[in-house]
C-alpha positions in Angstrom: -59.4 9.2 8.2 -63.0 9.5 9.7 -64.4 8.4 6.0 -62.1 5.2 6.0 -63.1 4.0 9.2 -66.8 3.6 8.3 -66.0 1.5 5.3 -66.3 -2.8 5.8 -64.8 -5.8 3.4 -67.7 -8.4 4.3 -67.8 -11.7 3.2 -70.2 -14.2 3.6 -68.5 -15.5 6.6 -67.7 -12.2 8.0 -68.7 -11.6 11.8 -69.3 -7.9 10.7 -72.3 -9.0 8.7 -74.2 -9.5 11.8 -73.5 -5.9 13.0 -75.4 -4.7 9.8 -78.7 -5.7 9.5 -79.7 -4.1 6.8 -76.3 -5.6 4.4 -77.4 -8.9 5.9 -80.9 -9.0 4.8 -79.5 -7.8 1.3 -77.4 -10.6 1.5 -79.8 -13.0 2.5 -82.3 -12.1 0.1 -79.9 -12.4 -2.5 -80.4 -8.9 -3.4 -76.5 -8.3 -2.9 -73.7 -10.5 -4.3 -70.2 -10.4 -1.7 -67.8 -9.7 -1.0 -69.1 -6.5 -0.2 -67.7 -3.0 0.8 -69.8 -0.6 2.5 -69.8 2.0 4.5 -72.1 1.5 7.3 -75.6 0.4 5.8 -74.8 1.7 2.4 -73.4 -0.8 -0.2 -71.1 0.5 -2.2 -69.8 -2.6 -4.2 -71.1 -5.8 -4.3 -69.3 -9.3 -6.0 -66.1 -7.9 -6.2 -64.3 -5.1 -4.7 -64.5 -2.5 -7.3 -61.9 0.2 -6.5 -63.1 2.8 -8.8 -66.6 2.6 -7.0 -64.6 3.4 -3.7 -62.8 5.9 -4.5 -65.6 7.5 -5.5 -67.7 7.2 -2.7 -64.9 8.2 -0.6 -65.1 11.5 -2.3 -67.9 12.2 -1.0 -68.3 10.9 2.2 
């Protein structure tokens, strides 16, 4: 469960975007397209919420 509770949905409106500075300068550079799933810093998947992409990354987390 500990792998699952590092992962984040944030949108652009998203108060967790603050928390993350690095996602958020991603973001604001434009370098990064949300809604975004990460876990922690990392950026997993970025304009849509790829499940495959997750569920990889969660198998190795």
């Amino acid at each position: 469960m500990g792998k699952v509770a590092t992962m984040k949905f944030i949108d652009v409106f998203s108060p967790a975007l603050s928390k993350y500075p690095e996602v958020f300068k991603q973001v604001s550079g434009g370098d990064v397209q949300v809604p975004i799933v990460a876990f922690g810093e990392e950026v997993v998947s970025e304009g849509t919420v790829d499940i495959t992409k997750i569920i990889e990354k969660l198998k190795t987390v």
